[in-house]
N, C-alpha and C positions, 0 to 999 in steps of 0.2 A: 100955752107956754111950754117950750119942749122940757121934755126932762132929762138932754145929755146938755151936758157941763162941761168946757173944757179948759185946764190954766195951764201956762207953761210955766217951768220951775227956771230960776236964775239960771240954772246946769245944763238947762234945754230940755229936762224930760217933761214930756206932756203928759197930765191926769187928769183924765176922762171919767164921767161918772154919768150913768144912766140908771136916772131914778125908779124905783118899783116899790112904791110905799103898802101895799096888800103883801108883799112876800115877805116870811119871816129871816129868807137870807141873805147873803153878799156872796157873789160871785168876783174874784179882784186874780189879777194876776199883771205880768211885766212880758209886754211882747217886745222883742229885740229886733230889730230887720237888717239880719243876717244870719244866711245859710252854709250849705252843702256850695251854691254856686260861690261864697266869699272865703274860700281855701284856697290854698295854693297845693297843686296835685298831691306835692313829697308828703302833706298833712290832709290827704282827702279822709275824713272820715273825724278831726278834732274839733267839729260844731256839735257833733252827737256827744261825742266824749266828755267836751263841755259840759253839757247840759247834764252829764250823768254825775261825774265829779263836785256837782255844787250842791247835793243832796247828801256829801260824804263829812261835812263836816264845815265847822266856819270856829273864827277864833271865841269865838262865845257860847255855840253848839258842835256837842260833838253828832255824830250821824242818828245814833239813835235819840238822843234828846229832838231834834228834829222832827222826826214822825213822832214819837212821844207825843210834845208840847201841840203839834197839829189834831193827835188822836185823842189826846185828852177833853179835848173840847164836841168829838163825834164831826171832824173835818175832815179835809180832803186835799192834798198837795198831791203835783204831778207836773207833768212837762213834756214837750215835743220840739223834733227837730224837724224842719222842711227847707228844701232846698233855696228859699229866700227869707224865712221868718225864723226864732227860736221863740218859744214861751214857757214862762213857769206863770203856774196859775192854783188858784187853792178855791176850796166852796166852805161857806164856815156859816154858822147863824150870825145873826148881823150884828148880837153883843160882843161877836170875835173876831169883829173883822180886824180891829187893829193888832191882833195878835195874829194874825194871816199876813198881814200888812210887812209888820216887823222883821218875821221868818224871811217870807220872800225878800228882804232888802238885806238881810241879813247875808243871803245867801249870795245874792250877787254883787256883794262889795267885799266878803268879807271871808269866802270859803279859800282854805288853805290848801286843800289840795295837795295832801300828805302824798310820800314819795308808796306810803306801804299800800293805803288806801288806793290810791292808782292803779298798782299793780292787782290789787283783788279785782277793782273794776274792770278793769285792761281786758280780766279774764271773760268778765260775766259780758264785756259786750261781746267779745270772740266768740260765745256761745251763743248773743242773739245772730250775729252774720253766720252761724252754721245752721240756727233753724231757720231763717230765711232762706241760704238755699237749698234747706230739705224740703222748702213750701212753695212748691212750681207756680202756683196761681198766685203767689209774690214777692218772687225771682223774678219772672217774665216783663215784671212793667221795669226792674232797673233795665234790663237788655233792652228793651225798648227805647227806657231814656236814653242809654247810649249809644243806641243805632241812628236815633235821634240829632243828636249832639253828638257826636262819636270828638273826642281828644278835645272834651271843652268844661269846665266846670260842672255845668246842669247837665252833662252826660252822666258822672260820676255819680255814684251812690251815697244814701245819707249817711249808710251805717260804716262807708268806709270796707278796704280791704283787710284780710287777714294779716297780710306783710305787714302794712304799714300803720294798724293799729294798735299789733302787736309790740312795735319801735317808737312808738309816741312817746314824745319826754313829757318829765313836768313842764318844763322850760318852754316847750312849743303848744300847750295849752293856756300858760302865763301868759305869752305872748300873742294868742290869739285873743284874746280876755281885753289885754291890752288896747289893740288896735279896734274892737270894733264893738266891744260893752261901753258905753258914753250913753251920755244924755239923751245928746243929738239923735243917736240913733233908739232911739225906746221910749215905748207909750204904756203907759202905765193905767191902766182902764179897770173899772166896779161897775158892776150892775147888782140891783135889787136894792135892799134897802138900807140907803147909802147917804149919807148930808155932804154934799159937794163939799162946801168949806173945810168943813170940820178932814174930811178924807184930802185936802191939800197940805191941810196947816201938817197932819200926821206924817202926810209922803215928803214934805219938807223937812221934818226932823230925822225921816228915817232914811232918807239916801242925801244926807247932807255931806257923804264922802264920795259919793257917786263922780267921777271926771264928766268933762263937759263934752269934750267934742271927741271925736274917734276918726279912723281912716279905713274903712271899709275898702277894700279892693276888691275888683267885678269883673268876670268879662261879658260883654256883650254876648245876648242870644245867636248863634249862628246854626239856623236849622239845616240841615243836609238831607237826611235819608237815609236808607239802606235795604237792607237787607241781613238778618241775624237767625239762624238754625243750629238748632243742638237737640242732635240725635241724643235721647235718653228712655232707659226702658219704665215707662211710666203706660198706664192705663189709658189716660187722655191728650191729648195733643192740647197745648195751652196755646193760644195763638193771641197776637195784638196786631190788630192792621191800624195805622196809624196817619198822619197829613200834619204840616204844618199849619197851626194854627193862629189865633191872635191872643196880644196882651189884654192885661185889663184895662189899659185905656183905650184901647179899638174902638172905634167908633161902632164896630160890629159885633163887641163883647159880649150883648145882650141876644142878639141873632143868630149867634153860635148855639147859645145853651139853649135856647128853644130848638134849634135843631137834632143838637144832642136828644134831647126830651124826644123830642117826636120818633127820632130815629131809634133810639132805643133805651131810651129811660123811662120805662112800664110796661106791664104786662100788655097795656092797649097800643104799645109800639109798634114803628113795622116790622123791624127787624125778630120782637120775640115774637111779634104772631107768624109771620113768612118761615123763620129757621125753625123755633120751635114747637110751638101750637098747630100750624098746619103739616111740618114734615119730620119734625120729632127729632133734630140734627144736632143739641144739643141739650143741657139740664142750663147753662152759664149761659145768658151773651145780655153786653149791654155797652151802649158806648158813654164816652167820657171827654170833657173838657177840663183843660190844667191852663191855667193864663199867669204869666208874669207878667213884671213891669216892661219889658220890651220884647216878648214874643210867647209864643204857647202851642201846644198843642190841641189835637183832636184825636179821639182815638174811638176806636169799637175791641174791644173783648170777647175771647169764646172759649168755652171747652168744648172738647167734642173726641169723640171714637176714633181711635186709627181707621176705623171704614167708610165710616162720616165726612171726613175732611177734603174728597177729592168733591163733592158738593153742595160744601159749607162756603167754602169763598168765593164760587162766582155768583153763590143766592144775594152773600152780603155785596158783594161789588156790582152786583143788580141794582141792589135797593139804595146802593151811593149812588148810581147814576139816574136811578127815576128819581128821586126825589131831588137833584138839581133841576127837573123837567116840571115837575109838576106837584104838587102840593093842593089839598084842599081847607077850607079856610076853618074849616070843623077839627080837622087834625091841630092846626097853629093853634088855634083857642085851647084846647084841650091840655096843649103843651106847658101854652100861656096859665094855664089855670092851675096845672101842677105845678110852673115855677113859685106862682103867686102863692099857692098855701103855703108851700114848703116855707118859704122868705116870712109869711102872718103865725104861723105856727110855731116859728122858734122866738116870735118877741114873747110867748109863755114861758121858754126858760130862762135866768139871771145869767148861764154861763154861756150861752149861746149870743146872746145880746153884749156879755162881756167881749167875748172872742171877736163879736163882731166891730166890737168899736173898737179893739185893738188895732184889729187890723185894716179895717178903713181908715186909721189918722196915719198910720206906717205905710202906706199907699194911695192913698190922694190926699193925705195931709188935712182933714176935715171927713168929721164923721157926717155920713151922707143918709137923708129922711129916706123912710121906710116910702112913702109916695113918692117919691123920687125913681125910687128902684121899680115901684110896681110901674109910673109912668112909662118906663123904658121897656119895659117889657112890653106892656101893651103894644107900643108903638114897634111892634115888631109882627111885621103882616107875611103873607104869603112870597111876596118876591124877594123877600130881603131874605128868609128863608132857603131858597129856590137860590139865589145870589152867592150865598156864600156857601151852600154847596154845591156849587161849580166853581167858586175858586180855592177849596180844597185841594178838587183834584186839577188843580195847573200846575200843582208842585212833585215831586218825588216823594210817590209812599214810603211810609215806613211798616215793615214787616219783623216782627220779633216772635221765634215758634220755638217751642221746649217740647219734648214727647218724642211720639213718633212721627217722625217729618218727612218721612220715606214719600206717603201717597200727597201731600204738596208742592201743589206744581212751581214752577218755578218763578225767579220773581220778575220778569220782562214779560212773563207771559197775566204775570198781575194786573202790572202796569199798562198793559193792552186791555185789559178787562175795563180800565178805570178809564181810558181815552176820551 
């Protein structure tokens, strides 16, 4: 008998529950699905802002009774923005979860979003978007998004710009609240040691002002390419070479990230044994998949020496084009066998399993068995491999470099590299 659980509320919010009767806690929290991509540009940057303002107070708590009432009990409340999801999520022993429960519904029905309160916030995010770009190795992956998408919502950053977070109303945070916190759009998921019922009958009482439905605005993925350099006096050249990729419903969504694995997701990859183990070209390199619901990328990552760099990129644009050629079946398994722990190892944590049901009912709308996911992997062999790195490179790279950019060659001469 499985032990996730899942009812919809009258309002449409869904509450999930994956049972863990050995653990003494509750992992719970409210994922939303909408991001950075469901802004309209003049407000790029009020999904984060959101999220930070609902922690500043609500008509029944003020900001510090919040953490207070969470820390009195030795729990944990916190939250993230990503450019398709938002979540506030808390970890509490399981005699607290409906006071975990409470807080988080508390917060998102009921936070006021004082005019003074805003403006202290206003400050402290302007100071996370300054230490972000005083942190090259991540600054480079926004440039990238927007070299990516260049003048598209999933181009734009989560944290938002200085200009325009700085001029954020209350009005135009109300109003994003408005349009896209509902029901319809949020799943409301526990793992560990949780009684279905009992944790429905409680979500029913405690977001019984929750609105039903909402109007999320989107646009569609439109991946382009480019090219993006910025000379800066920095010690290492931050480099991302990048490819359009697939969504999470690709039929090839599983064939990517085994590729990613093999290419450079572990020390026995090729990429870190070719760059760094054998020719010592960097300390950083490792590549990356990011999937939405209607498109995604691929990407590889590096730091490296200004002296490094004139043969760091054709090692990696080597080893894109042999491993569309050739793959051995010791390598795929290998891959296969780090997706598979990685995926058996996090049903040992309540919050990993929470997130995970989250965001599986927010994205295929049904939470999907752990043999389900290992089946899919498996069934991912050498050619499919080999398959979809050659239709990587049928598209326009993307290049995004911070440092010293001087000794990288230029980007048509990349693009011939990857032919």
């Amino acid at each position: 008998m499985s032990a996730v659980k899942v009812t919809t509320l009258s309002n449409g919010l869904r509450v999930a529950t994956d049972t863990m009767p050995d653990v003494q806690t509750v992992s719970l929290g409210c994922w939303v699905g909408v991001g950075t991509r469901n802004e309209p540009a003049p407000v790029n940057g009020v999904a984060h802002l959101v999220e930070h303002m609902l922690f500043k107070g609500t008509q029944r708590r003020s900001a510090y009774r919040i953490s207070e009432e969470i820390e009195n009990v030795g729990g944990q409340l916190n939250a993230y923005t990503t450019r398709e999801h938002t979540a506030y999520y808390a970890k509490v022993l399981h005699e607290d979860s409906a006071l975990a429960l409470d807080i988080i519904a508390d917060m998102l029905q009921n936070s006021v979003i004082d005019g003074e309160e805003l403006a202290r916030e206003r400050t402290v995010v302007l100071q996370e978007i300054g230490q972000a770009a005083d942190t090259p190795d991540d600054v480079i992956f926004d440039h990238f998004q927007a070299t990516a998408y260049p003048s598209q919502a999933l181009g734009r950053p989560v944290l938002g710009s200085e200009e325009i977070v700085g001029s954020l109303s209350r009005d135009a945070l109300v109003e994003y609240m408005r349009q896209n916190y509902a029901g319809s759009s949020m799943v409301l998921a526990a793992a560990g040691r949780i009684e279905h019922n009992r944790f429905v009958s409680l979500a029913e009482e405690a977001f019984a002002g929750l609105q039903a439905n909402a109007d999320p605005k989107g646009e569609a993925a439109a991946y382009r390419g480019g090219d993006f350099r910025e000379e800066r006096d920095l010690e290492q050249l931050h480099l991302v070479l990048g490819f359009d990729g697939v969504g999470i419903h690709d039929p090839d969504f599983y064939a990517h990230s085994v590729l990613s694995t093999l290419l450079g997701g572990g020390m026995s990859s090729r990429l870190f044994q070719e760059v760094r183990e054998k020719r010592g070209l960097v300390y950083s390199i490792y590549s990356f998949t990011g999937g939405y619901h209607d498109g995604g990328l691929f990407g590889i990552y590096a730091g490296t020496g200004p002296d490094e760099v004139t043969e760091l990129l054709p090692i990696v644009c080597e080893e894109l084009v042999k491993v569309g050629k050739d793959v051995t079946e010791d390598e795929v398994a290998r891959a296969r066998a780090q997706m598979k722990a990685g995926t058996l190892m996090a049903l040992e944590s309540s919050m990993s399993r929470c997130e995970q049901l989250g965001q599986q009912l927010l994205v295929y709308g049904r939470p999907v068995p752990v043999d389900e996911m290992v089946r899919r992997i498996d069934a991912v062999d050498c050619d499919a491999v080999m398959r979809v790195a050659r239709r990587l490179r049928a598209c326009m790279p993307t290049v995004a470099a911070l440092g010293p950019v001087s000794g990288l060659e230029d980007y048509s001469r990349i693009t011939a590299r990857l032919a």
